[in-house]
Backbone of each chain as ProteinMPNN parsed JSONL, in Angstrom:
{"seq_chain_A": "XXXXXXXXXXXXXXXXXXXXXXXXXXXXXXXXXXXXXXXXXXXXXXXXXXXXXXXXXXXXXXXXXXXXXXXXXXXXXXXXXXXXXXXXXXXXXXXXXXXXXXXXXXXXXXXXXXXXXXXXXXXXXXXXXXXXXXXXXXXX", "coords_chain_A": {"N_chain_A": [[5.218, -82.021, -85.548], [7.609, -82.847, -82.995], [7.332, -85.56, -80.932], [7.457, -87.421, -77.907], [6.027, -89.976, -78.189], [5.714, -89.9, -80.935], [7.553, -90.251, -84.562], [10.45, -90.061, -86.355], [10.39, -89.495, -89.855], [11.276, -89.631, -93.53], [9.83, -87.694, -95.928], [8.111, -88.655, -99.194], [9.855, -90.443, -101.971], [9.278, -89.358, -105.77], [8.967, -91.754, -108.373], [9.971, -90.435, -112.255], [7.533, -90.493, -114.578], [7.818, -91.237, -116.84], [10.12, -93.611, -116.052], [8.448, -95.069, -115.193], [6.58, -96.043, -116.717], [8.882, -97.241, -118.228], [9.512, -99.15, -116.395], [7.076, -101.0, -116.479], [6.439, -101.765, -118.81], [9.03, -103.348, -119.185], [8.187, -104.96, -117.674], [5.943, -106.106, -118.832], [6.232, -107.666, -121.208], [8.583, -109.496, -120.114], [6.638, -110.706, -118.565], [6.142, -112.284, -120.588], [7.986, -114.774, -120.482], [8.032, -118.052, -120.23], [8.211, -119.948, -117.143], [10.577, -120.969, -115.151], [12.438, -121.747, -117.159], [15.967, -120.504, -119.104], [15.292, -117.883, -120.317], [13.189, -116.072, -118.575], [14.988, -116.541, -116.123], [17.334, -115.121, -116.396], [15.846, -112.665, -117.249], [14.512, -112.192, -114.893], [17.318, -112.204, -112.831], [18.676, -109.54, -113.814], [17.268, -107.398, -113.078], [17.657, -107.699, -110.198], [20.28, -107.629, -109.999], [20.756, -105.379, -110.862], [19.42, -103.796, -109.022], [20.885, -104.404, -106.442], [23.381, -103.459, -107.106], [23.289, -100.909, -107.204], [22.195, -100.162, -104.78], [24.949, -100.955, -103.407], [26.574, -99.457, -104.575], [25.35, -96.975, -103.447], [26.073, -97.015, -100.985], [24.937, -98.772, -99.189], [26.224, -101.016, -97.642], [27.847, -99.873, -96.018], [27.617, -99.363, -92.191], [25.768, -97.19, -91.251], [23.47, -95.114, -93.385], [23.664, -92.823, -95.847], [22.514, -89.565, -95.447], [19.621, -88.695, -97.51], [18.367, -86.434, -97.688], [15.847, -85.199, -98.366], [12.876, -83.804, -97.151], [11.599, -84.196, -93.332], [9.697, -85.446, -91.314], [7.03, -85.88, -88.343], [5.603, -89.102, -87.198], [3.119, -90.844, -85.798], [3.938, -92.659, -83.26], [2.575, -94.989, -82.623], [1.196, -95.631, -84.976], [3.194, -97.209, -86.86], [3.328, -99.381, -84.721], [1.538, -100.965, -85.555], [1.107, -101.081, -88.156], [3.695, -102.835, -87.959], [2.771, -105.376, -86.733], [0.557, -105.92, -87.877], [1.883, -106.707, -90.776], [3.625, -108.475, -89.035], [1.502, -110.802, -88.539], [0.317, -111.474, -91.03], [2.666, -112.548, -91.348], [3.407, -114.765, -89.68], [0.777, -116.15, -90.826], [1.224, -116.96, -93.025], [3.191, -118.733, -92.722], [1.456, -120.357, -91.083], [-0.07, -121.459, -93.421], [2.024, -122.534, -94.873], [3.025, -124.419, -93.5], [0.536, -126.173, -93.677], [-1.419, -129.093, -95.035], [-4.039, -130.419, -97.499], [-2.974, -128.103, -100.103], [-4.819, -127.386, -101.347], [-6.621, -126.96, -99.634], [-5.527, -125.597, -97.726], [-4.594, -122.37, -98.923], [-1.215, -120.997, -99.676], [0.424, -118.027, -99.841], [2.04, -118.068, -102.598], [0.572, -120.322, -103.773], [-2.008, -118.909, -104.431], [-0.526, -116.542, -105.899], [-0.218, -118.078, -108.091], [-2.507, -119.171, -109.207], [-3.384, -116.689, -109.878], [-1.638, -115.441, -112.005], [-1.909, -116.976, -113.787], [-3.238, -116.044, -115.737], [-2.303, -113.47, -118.222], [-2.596, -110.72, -118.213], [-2.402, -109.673, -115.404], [-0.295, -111.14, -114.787], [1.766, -109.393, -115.971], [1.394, -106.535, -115.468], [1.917, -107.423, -112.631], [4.732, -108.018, -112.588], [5.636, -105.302, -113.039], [5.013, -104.207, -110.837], [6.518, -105.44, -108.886], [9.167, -104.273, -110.069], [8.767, -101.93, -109.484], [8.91, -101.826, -106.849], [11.197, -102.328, -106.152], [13.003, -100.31, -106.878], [11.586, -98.507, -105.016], [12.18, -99.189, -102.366], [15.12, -99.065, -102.601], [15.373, -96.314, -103.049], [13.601, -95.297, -100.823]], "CA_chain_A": [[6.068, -81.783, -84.381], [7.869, -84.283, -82.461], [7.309, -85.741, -79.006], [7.566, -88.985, -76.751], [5.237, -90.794, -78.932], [6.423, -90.073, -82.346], [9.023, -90.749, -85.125], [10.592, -89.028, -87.521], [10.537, -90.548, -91.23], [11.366, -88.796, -94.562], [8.702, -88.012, -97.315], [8.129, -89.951, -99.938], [10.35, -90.013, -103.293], [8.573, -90.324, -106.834], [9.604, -92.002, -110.064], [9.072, -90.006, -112.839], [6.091, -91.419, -115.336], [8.447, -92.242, -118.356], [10.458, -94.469, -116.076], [7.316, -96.157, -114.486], [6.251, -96.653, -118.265], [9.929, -98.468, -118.861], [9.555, -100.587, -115.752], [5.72, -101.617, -116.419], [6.549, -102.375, -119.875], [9.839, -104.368, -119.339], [7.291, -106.202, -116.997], [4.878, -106.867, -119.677], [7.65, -108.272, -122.252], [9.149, -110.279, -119.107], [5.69, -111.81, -118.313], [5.453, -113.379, -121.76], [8.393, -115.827, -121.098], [7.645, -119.17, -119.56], [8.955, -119.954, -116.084], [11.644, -122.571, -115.158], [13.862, -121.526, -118.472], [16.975, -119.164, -119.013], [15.197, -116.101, -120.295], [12.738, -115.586, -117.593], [15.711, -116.563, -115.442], [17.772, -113.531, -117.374], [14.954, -111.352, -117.092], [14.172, -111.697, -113.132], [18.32, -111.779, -112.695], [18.759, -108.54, -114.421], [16.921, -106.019, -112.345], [17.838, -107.998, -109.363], [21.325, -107.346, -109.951], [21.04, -103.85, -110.997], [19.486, -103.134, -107.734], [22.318, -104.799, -105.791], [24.874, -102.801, -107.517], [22.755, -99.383, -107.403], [22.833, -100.36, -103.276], [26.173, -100.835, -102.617], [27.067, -97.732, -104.859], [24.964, -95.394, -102.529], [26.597, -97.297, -99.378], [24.391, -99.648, -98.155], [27.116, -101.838, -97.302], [28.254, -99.352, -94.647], [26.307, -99.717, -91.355], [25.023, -95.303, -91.667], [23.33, -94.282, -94.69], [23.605, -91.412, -96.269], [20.806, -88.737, -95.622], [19.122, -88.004, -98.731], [17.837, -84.736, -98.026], [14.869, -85.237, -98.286], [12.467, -83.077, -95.772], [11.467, -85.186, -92.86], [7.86, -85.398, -90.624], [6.892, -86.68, -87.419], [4.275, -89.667, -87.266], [2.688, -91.614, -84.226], [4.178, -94.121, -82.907], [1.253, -96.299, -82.187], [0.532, -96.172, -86.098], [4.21, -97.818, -86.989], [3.373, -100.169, -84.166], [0.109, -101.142, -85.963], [1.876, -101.789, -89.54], [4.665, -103.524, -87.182], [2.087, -106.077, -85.934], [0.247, -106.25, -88.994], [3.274, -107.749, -91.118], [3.573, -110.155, -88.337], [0.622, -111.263, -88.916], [0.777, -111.503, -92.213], [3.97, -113.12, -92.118], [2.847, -116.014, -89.246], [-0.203, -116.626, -91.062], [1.854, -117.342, -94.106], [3.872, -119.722, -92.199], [0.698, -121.374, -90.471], [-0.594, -121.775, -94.37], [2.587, -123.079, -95.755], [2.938, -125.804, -92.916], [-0.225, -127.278, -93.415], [-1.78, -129.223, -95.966], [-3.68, -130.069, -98.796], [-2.687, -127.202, -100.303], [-6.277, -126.997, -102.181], [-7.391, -126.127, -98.429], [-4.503, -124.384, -96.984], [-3.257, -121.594, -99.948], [-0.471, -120.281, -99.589], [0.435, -116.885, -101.1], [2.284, -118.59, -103.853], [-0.615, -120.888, -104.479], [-2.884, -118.077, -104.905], [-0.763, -116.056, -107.131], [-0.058, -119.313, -109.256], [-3.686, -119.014, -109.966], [-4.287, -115.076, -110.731], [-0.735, -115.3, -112.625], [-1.993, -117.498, -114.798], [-4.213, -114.69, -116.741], [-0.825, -113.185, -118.462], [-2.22, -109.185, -118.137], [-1.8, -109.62, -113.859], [1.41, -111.186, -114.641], [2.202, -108.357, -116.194], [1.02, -105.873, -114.068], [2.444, -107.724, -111.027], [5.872, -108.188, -112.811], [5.721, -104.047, -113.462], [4.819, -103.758, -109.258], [7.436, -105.977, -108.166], [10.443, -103.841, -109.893], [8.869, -100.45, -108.769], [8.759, -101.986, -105.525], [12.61, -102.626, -106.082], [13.122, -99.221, -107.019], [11.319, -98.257, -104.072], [13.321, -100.123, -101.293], [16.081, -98.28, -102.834], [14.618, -94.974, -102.675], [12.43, -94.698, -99.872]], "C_chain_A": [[6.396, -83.118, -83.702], [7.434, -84.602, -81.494], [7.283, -87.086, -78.698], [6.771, -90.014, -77.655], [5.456, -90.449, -80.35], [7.462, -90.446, -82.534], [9.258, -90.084, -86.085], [10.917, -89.995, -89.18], [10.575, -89.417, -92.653], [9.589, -88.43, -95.979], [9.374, -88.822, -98.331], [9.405, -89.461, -101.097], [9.33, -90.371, -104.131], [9.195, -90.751, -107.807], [8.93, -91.164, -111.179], [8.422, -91.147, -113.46], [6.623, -91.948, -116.671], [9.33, -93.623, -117.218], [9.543, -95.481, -115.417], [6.975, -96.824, -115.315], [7.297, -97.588, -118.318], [9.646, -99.615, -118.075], [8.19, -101.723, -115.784], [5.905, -102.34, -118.395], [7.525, -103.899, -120.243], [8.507, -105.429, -118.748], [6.518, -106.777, -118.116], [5.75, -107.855, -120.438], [8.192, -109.658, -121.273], [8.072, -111.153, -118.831], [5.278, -113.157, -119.428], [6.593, -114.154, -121.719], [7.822, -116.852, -119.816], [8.317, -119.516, -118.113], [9.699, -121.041, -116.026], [12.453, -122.566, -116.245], [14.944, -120.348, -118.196], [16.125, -117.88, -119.311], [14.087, -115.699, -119.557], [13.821, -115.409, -116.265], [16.568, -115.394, -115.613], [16.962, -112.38, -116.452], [14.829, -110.819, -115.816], [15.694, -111.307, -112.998], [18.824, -110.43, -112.548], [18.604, -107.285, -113.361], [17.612, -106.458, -110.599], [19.288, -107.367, -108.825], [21.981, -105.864, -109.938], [20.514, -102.948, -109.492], [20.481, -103.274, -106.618], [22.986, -104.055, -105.985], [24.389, -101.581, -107.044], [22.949, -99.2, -105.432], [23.841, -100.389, -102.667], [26.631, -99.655, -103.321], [26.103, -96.989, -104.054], [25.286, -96.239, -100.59], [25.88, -98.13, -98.612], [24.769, -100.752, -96.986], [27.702, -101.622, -96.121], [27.141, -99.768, -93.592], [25.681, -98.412, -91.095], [25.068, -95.64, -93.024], [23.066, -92.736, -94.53], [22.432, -90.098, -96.063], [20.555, -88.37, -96.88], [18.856, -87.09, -99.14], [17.222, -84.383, -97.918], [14.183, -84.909, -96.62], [11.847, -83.817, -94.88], [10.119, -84.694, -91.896], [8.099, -86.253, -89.458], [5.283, -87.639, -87.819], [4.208, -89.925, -86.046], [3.259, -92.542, -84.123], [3.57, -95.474, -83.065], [1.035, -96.608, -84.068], [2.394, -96.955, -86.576], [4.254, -99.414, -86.19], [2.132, -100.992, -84.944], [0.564, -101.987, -87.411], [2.85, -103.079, -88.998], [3.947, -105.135, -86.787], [0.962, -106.763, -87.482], [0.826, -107.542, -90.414], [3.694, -108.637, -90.183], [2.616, -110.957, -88.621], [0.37, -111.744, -90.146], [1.868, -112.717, -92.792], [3.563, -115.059, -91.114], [1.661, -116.711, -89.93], [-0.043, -117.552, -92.53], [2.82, -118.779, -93.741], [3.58, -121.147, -91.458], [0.312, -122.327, -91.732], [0.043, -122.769, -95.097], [2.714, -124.512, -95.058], [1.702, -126.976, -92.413], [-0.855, -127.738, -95.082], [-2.974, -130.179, -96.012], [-3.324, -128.608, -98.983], [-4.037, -126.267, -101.078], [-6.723, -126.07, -100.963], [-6.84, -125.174, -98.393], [-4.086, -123.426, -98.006], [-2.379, -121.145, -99.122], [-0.194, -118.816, -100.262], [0.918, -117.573, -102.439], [1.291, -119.223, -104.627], [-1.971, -119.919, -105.021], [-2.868, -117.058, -105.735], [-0.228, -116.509, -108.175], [-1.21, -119.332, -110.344], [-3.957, -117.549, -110.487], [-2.767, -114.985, -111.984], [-0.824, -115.91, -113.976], [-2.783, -116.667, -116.348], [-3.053, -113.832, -116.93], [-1.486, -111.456, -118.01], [-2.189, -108.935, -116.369], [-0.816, -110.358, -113.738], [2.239, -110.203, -114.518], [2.52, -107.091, -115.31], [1.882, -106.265, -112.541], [4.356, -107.491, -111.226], [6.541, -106.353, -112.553], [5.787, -103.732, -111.882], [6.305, -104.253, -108.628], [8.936, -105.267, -108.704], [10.15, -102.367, -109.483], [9.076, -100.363, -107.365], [10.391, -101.998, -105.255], [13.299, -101.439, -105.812], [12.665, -98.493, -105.413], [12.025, -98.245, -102.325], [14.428, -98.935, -101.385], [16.127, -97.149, -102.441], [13.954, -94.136, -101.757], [13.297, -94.115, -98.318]], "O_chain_A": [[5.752, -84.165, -83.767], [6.948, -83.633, -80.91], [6.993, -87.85, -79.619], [7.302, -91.124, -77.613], [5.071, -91.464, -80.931], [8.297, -90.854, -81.727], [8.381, -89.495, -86.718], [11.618, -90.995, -89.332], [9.838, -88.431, -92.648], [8.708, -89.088, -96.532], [10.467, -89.38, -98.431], [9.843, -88.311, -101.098], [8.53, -91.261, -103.843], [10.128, -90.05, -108.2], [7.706, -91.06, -111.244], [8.553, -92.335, -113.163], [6.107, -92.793, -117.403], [9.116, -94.75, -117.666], [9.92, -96.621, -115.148], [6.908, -98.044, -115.17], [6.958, -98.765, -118.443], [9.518, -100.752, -118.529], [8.183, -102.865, -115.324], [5.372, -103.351, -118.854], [7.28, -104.896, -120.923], [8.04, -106.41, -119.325], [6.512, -108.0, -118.254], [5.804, -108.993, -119.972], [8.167, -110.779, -121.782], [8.337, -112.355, -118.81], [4.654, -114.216, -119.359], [6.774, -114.593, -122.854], [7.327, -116.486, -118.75], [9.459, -119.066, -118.215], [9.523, -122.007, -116.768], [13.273, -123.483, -116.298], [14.846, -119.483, -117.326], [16.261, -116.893, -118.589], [13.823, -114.566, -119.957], [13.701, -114.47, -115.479], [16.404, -114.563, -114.72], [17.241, -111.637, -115.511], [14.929, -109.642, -115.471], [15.811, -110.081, -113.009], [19.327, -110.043, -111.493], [19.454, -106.493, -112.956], [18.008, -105.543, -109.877], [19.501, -106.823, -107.742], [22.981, -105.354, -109.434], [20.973, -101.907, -109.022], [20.841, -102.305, -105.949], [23.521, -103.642, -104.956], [25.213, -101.038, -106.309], [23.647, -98.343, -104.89], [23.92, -99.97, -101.512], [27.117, -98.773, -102.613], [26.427, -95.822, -104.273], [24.811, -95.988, -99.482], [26.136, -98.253, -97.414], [24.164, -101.188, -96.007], [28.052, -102.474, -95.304], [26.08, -100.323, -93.877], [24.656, -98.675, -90.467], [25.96, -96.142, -93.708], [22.605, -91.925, -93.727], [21.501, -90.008, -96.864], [21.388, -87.628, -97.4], [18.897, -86.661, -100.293], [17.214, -83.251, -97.434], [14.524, -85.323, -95.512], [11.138, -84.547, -95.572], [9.708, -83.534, -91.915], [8.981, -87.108, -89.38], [4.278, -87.23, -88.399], [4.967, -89.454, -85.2], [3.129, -93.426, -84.97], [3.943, -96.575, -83.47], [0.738, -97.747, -84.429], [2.126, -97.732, -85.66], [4.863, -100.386, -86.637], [2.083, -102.084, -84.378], [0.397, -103.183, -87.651], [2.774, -104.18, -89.543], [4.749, -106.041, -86.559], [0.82, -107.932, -87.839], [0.403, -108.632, -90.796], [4.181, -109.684, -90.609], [2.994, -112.05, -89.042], [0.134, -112.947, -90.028], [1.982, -113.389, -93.817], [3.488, -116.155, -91.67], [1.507, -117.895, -89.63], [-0.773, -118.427, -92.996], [3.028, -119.688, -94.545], [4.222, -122.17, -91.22], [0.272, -123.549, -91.592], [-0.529, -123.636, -95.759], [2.581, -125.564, -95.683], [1.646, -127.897, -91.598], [-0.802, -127.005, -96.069], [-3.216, -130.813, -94.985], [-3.382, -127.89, -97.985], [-4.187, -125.062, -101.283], [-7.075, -124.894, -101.051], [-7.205, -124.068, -98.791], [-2.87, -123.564, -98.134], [-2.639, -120.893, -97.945], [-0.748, -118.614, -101.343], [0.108, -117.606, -103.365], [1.043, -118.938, -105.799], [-2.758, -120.272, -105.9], [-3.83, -116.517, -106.282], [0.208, -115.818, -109.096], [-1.173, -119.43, -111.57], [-4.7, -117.333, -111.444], [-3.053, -114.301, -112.966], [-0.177, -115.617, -114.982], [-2.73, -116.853, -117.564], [-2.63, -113.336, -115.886], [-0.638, -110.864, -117.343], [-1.891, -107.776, -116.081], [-0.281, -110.393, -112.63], [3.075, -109.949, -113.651], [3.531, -106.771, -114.684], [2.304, -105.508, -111.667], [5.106, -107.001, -110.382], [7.631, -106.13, -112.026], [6.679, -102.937, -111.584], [7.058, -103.51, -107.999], [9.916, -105.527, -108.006], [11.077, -101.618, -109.174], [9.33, -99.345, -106.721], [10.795, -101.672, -104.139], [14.049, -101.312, -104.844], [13.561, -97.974, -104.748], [12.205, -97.365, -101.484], [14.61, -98.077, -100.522], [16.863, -96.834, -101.507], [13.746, -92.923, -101.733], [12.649, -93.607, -97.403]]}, "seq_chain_B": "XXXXXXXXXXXXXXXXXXXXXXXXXXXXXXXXXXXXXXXXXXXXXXXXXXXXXXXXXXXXXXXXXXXXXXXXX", "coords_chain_B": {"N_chain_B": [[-1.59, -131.434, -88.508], [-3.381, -128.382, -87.083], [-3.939, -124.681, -86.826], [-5.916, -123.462, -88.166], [-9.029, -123.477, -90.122], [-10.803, -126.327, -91.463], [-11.32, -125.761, -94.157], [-11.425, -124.084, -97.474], [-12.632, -122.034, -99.029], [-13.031, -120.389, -96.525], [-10.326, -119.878, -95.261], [-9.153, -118.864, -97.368], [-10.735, -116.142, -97.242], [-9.791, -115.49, -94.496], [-7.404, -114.294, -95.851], [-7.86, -112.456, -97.395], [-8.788, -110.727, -95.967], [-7.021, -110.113, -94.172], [-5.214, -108.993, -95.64], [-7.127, -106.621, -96.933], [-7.713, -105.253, -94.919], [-4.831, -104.402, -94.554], [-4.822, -102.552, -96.86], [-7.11, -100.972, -96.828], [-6.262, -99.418, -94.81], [-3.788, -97.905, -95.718], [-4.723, -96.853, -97.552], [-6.939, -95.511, -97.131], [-6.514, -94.372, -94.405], [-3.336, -93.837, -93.93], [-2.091, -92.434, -95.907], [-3.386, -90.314, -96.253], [-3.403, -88.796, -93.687], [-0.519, -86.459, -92.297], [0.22, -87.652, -89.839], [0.023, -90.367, -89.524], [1.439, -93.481, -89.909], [2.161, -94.369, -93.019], [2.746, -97.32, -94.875], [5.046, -97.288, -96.84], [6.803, -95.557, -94.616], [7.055, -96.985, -92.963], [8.849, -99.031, -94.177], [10.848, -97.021, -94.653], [12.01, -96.474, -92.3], [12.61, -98.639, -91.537], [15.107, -99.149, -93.327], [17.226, -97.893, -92.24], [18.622, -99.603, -90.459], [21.178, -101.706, -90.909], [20.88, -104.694, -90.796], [18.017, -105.039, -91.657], [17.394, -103.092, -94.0], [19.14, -104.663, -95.783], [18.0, -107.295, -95.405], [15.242, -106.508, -96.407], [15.73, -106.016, -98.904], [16.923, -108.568, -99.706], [14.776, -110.226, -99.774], [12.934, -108.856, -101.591], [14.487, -109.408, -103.484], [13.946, -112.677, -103.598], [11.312, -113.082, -103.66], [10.483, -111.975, -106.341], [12.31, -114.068, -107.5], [11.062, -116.44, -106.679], [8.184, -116.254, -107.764], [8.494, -115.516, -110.256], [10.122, -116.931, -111.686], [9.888, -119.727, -110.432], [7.173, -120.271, -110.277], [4.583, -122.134, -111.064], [2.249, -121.284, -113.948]], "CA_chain_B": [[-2.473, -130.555, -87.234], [-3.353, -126.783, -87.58], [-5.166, -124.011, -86.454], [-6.835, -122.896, -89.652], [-10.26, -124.304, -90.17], [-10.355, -127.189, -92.93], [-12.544, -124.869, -95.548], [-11.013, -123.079, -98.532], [-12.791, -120.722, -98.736], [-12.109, -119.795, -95.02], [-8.94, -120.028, -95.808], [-9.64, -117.576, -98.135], [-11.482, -115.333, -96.751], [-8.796, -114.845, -94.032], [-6.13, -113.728, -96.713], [-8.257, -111.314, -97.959], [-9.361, -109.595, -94.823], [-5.753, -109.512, -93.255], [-4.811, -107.744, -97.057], [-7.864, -105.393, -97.375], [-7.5, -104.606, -93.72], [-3.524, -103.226, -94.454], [-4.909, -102.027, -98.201], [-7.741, -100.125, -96.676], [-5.473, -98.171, -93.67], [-2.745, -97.071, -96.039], [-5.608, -96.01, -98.799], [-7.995, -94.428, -96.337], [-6.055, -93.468, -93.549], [-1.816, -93.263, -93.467], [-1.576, -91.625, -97.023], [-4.573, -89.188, -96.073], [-3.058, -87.863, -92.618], [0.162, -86.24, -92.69], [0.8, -87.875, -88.869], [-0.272, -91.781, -89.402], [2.769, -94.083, -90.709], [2.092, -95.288, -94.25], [3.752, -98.859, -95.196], [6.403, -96.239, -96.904], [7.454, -95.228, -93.776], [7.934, -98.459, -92.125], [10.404, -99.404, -95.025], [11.752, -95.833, -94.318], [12.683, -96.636, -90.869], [13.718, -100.366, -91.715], [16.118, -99.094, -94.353], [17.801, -97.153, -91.233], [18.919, -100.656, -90.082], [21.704, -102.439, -91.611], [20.528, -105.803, -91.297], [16.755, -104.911, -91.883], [17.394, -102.809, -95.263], [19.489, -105.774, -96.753], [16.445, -108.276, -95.236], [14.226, -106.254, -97.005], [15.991, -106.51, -100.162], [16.724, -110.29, -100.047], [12.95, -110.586, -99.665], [12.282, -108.531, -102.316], [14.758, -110.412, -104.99], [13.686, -114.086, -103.64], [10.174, -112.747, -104.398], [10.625, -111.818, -107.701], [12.448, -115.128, -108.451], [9.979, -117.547, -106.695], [7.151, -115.459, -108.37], [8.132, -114.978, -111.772], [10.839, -118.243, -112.235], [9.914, -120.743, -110.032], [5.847, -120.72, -109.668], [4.101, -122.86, -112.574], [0.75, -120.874, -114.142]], "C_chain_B": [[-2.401, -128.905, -87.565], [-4.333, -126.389, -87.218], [-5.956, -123.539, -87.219], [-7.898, -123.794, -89.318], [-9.685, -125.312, -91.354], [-11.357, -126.999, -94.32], [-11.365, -123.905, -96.191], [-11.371, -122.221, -98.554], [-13.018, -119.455, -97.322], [-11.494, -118.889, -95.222], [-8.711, -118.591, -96.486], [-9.975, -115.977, -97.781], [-10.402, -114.512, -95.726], [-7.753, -113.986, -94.582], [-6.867, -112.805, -96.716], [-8.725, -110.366, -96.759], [-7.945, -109.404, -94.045], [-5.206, -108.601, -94.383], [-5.717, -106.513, -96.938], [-7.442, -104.719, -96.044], [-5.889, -103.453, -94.011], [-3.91, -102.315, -96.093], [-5.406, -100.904, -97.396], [-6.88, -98.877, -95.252], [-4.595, -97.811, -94.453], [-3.615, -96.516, -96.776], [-6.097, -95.0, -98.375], [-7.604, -93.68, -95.151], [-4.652, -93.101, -93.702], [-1.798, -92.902, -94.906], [-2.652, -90.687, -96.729], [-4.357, -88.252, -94.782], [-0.978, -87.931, -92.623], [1.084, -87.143, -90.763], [0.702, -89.406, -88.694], [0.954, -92.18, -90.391], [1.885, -95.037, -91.62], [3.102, -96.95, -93.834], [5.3, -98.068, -95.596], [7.467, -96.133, -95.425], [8.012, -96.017, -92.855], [8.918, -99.161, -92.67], [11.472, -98.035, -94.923], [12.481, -96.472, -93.006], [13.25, -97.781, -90.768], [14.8, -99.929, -92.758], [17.381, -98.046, -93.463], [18.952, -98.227, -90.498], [19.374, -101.437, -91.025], [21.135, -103.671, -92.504], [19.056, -105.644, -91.904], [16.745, -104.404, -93.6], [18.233, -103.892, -96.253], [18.39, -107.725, -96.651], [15.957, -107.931, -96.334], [14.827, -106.29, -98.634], [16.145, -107.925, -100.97], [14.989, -110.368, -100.504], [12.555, -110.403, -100.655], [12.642, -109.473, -103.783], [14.149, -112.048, -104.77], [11.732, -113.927, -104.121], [9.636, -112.883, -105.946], [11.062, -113.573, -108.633], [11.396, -116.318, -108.109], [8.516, -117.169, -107.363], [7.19, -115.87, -109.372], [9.168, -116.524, -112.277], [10.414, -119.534, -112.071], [8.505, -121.471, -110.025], [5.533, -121.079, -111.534], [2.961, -121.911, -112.344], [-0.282, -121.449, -114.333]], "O_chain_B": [[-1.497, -128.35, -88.19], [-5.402, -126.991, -87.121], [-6.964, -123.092, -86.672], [-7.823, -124.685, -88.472], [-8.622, -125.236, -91.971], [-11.878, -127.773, -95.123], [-10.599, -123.176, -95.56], [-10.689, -121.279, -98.151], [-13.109, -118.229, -97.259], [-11.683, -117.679, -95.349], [-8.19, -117.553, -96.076], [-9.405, -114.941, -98.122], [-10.113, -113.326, -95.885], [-7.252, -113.07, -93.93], [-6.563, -112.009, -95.827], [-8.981, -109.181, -96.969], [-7.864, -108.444, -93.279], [-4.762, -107.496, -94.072], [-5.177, -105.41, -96.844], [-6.835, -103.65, -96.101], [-5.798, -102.245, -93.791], [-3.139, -101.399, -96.376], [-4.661, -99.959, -97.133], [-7.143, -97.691, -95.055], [-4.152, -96.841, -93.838], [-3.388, -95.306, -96.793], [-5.963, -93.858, -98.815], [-8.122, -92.612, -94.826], [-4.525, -91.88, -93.621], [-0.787, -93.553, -95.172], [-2.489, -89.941, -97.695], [-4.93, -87.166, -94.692], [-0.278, -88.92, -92.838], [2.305, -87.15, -90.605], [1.293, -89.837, -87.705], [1.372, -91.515, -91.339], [1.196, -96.007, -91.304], [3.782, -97.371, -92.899], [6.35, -98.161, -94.96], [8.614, -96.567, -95.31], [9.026, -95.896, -92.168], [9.747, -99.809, -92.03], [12.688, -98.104, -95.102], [13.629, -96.912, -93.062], [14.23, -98.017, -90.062], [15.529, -100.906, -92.93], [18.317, -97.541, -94.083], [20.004, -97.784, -90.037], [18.646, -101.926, -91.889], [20.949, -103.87, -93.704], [18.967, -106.343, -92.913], [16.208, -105.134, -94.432], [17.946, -103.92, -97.45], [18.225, -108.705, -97.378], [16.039, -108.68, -97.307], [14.043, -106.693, -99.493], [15.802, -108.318, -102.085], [14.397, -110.569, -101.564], [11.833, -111.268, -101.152], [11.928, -109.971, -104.654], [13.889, -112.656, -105.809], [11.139, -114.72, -104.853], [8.776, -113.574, -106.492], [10.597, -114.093, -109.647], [10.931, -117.044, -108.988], [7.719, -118.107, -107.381], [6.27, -116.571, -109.793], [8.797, -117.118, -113.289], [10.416, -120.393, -112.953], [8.362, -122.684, -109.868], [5.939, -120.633, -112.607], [2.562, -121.6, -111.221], [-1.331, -120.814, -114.445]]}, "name": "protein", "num_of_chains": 2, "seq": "XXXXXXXXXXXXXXXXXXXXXXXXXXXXXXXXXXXXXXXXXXXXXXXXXXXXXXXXXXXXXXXXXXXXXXXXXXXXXXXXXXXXXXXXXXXXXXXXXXXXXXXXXXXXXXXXXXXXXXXXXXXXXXXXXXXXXXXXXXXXXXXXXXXXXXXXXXXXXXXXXXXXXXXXXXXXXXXXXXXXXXXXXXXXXXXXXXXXXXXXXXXXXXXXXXXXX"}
């Protein structure tokens, strides 16, 4: 139910499980090329682009989107404010990290998943997160 | 100059407790009550907002390419 302190937000969508398989697989395939060349450059391009296009075909471009349809819920406020504050945090702390150095001391996110990236099956894996996450954006 | 300490594993330590901290509330609490806002739902309500849902997409492709193109292993 709604009231003074809530918000209204849709449920979730899911992907089915064959195309989670395609996008965790392209990822794997995609993690085995080297970085700084054309066909990793390709590879990231690719989905990048296809989400772009898949966005402005469902209107993103307008300033209203479309309702989806999808059946909708009230949450708390206070917990939106909480995530809200969180990702600041998050995001200043990233900004305290990147403007100081060495970098041995200070990581950065990049510097830290330079090092777990280097073990190719959490490339993989991460490569497979980062286009469901794409998908997601889209979707949610 | 900086407010961080000058320890790595600090350093460290901070990342991982500002992560587990948002891991463990969407794991254990906003996907487990049908009235607490997941992370979902905060990209729900940013994708409501012009500029915010094409933010959040930049973000996501410059991600992908400083991630997977640009970072050495």
């Amino acid at each position: 139910m709604k009231n003074a302190w809530s918000v209204t937000t849709r449920r979730e969508a899911t992907l089915p499980a064959p195309a989670v398989v395609a996008l965790f697989a392209y990822g794997a395939l995609a993690s085995l090329l080297e970085p700084h060349a054309m066909p990793i450059t390709v590879a990231t391009s690719v989905p990048i682009a296809i989400v772009v296009a898949i966005a402005i075909s469902r209107g993103w471009h307008h300033r209203r989107l479309e309702d989806p349809g999808r059946p909708e819920r009230a949450v708390v406020a206070s917990s939106v404010a909480l995530w809200v504050v969180m990702i600041a945090t998050t995001a200043g702390l990233a900004y305290v990290h990147y403007q100081s150095q060495p970098r041995d001391v200070y990581p950065t996110l990049s510097s830290l998943a330079s090092s777990a990236f280097s073990v190719p099956g959490v490339r993989a894996v991460a490569f497979g997160f980062w286009l469901w996450l794409g998908w997601y954006l889209l979707d949610r | 100059m900086t407010v961080l300490p000058a320890d790595f594993r600090i350093n460290l330590a901070i990342w991982i407790a500002v992560w587990a901290t948002m891991i463990v509330w969407q794991v254990a609490y906003a996907t487990r009550s049908d009235r607490l806002a997941s992370f979902g739902d905060v990209v729900g309500l940013a994708r409501r907002s012009w500029a915010l849902r094409w933010g959040l997409l930049v973000w996501w492709g410059w991600l992908g390419w400083h991630i997977f193109v640009q970072t050495h292993f």
